[in-house]
C-alpha positions as CSV (number, residue, x, y, z in Angstrom):
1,X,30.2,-2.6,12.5
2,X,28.2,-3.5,9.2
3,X,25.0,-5.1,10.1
4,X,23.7,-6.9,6.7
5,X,20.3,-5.2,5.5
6,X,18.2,-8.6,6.0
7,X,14.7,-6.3,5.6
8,X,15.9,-5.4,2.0
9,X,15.1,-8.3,0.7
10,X,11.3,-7.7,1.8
11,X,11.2,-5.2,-0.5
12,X,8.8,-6.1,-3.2
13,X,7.5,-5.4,-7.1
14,X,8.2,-6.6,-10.3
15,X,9.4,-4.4,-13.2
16,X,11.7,-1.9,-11.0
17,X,15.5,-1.2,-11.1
18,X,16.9,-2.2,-7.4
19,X,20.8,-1.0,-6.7
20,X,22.5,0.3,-4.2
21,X,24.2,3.8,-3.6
22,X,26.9,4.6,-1.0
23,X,28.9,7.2,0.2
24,X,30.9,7.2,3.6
25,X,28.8,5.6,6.4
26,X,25.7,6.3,4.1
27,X,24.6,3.1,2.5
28,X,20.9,3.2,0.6
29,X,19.1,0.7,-0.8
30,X,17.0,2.0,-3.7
31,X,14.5,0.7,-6.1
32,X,13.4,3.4,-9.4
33,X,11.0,2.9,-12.1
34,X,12.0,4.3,-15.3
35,X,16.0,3.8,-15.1
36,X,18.6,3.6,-12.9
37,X,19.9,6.6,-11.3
38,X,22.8,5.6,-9.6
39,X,25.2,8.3,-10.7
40,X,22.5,11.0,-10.1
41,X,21.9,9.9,-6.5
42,X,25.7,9.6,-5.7
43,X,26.1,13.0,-6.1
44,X,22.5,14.0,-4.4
45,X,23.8,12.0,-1.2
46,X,27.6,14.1,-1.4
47,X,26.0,16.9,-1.5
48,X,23.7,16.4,1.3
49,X,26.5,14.9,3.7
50,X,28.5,17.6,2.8
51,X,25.9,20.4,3.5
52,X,25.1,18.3,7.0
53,X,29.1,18.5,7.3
54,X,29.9,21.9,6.9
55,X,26.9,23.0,9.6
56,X,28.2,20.5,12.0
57,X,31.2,22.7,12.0
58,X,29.8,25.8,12.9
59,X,27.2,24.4,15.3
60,X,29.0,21.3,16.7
61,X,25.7,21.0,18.9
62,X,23.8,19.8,16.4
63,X,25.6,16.4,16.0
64,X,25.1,15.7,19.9
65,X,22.0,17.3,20.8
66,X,19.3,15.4,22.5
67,X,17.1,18.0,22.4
68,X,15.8,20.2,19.8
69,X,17.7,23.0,18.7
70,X,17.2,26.1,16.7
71,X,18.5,26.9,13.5
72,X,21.3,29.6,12.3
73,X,20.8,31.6,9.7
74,X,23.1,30.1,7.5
75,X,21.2,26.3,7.7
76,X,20.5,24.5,4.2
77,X,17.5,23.3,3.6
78,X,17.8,20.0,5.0
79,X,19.4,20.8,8.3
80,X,16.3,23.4,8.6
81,X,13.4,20.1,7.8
82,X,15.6,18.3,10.3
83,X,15.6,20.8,13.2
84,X,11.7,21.6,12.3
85,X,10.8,17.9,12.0
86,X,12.7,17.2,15.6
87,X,11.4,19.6,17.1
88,X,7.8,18.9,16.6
89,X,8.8,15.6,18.0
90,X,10.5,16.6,21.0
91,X,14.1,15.3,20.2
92,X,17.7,16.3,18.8
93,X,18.0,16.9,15.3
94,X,20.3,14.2,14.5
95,X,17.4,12.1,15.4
96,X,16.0,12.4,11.6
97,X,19.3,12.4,9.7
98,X,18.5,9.3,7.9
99,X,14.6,9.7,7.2
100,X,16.1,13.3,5.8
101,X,18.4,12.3,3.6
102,X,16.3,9.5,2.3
103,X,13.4,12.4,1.7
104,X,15.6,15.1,0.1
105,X,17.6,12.5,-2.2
106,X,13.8,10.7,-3.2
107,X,11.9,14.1,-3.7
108,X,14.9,15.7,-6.1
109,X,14.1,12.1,-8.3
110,X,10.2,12.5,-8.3
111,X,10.2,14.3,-11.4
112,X,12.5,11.4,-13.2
113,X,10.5,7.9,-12.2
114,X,7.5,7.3,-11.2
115,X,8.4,5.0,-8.5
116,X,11.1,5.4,-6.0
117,X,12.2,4.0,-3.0
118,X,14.9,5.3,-0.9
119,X,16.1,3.0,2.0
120,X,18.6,4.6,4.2
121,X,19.5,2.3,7.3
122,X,16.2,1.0,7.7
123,X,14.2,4.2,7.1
124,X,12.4,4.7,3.7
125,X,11.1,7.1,1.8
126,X,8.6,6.3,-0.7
127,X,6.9,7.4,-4.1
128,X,5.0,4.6,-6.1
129,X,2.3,5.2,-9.1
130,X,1.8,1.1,-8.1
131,X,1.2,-0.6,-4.9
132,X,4.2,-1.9,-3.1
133,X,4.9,-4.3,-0.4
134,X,7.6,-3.6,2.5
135,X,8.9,-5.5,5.3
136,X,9.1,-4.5,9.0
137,X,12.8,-5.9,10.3
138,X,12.8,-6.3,13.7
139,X,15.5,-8.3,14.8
140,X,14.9,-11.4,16.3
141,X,11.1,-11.6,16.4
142,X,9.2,-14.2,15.6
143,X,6.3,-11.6,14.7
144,X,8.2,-9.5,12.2
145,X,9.4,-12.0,10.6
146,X,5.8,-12.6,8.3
147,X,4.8,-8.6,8.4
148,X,4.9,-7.5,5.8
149,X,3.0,-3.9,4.8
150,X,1.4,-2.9,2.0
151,X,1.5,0.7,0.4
152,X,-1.2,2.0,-1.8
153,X,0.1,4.8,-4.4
154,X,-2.4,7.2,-3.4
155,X,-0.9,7.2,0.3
156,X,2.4,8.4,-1.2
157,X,4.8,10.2,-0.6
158,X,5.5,8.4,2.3
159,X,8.1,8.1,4.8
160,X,8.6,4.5,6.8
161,X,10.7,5.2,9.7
162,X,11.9,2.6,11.9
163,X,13.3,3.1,15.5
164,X,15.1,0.2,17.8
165,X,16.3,-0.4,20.9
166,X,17.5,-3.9,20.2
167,X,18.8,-3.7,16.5
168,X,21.4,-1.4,14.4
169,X,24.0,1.5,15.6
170,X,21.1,4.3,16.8
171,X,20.8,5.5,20.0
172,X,17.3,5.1,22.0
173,X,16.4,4.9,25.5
174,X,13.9,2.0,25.1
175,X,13.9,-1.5,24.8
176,X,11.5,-2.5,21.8
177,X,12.5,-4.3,19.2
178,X,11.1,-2.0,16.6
179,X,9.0,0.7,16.7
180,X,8.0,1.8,13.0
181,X,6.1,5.6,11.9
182,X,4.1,6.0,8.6
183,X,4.3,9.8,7.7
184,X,3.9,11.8,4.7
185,X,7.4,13.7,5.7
186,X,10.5,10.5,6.4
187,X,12.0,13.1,8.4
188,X,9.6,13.5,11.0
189,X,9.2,9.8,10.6
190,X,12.7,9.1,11.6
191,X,12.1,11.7,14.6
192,X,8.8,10.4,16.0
193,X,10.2,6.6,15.9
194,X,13.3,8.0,17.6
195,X,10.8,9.9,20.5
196,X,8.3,7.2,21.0
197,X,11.1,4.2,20.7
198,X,12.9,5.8,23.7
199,X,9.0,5.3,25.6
200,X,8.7,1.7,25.0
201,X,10.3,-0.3,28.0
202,X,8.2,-3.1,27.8
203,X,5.2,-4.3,26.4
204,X,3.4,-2.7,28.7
205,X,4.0,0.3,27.5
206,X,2.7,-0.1,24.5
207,X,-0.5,1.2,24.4
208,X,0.4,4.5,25.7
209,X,3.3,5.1,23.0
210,X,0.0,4.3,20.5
211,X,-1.9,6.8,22.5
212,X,1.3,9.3,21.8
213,X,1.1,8.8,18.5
214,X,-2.3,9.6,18.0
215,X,-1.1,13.4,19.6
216,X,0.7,13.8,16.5
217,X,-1.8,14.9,13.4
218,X,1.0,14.0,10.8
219,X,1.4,10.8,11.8
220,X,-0.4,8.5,9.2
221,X,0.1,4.9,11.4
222,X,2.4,3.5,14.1
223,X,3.8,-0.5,14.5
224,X,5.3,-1.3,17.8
225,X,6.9,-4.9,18.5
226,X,8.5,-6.0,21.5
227,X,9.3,-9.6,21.6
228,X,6.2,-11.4,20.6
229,X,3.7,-8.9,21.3
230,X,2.5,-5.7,18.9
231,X,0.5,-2.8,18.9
232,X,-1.0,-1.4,15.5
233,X,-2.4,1.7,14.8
234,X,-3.9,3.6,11.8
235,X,-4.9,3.2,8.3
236,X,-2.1,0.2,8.0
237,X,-3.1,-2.8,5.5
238,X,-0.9,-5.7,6.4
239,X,-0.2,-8.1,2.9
240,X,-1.1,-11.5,2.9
């Protein structure tokens, strides 16, 4: 079922081109300096689906897997950053599909604009020669509704990645209502948010998925909300 993108609207500067891009159940949300490039990134995100396609076929496991996998010899690129980026994460590949074809589609337009944004379900990958401002969606709390972060141009490229027991289609384990990773690779973003997400129960256990991600060198920051409490971590400016 179509959930409506409610968090895109947090997504904030003047001057930039905002469109979106879809193909199949892919449906991004992007924002370019420069020009649009909406023909361009059609075609980026058929060929990426179709590369994810034609692997699925010869290793059905990687669709399903919870756990990580290794790769085949024959893996593109982006299945390859998908199994590394899981696996340095502790979870099943498929767990950084979206952060991964946010990355791949948002580096191949890095030498065309100067900023670009690449919003794929709720996970972002981000270039900016500018400061930007982006919202954390988190269903229905109160909390998330006024957070708003704010990302400086020298802490980019950037993946956002946000991972929630309570909101969208993915699978977790846990019961937070979002639990976002700051990272400079979206793909092991997407696969952390995934990991920690299916350790957050309660609030309780909040502090300890923090701890987690402290474990984890490339992670840049961590947000975790669960009703109305939240736990913050890292070099994170939150906009007024």
């Amino acid at each position: 079922m179509y959930q409506p993108r409610i968090y895109r609207n947090f997504l904030e500067r003047e001057g930039l081109y905002k469109y979106e891009v879809s193909d199949g159940e892919s449906d991004l949300f992007v924002i370019t300096s420069q020009s649009e490039f909406s023909a361009k990134i059609k075609e980026l995100l058929s060929v990426y689906r179709g590369q994810l396609r034609e692997y699925i076929k010869i290793c059905p496991e990687f669709l399903f897997s919870l756990v990580p996998l290794n790769a085949l010899p024959s893996a593109p690129d982006i299945v390859l950053s998908m199994i590394s980026e899981s696996k340095k994460a502790g979870v099943g590949p498929m767990a950084s599909v979206a952060g991964a074809i946010a990355e791949f589609i948002g580096r191949d337009l890095m030498p065309l604009a100067k900023t670009v944004v690449i919003e794929n379900g709720g996970d972002i990958f981000a270039i900016a020669d500018k400061p930007i401002k982006i919202g954390i969606f988190s269903g229905h709390s109160k909390i998330a509704r006024q957070l708003v972060v704010e990302i400086a141009p020298e802490d980019t490229p950037l993946g956002i990645c946000t991972s929630s027991g309570t909101v969208g289609h993915s699978l977790s384990f846990g019961y937070s209502d979002s639990v976002t990773i700051f990272a400079s690779s979206a793909s092991f973003a997407d696969a952390v948010a995934t990991k920690i997400g299916n350790m957050v129960k309660s609030k309780n256990d909040i502090p300890a998925a923090l701890k987690y991600s402290e474990t984890l060198r490339e992670v840049k920051g961590a947000i975790i909300i669960i009703g109305n409490d939240i736990g913050i971590r890292g070099d994170i400016k939150l906009a007024e």
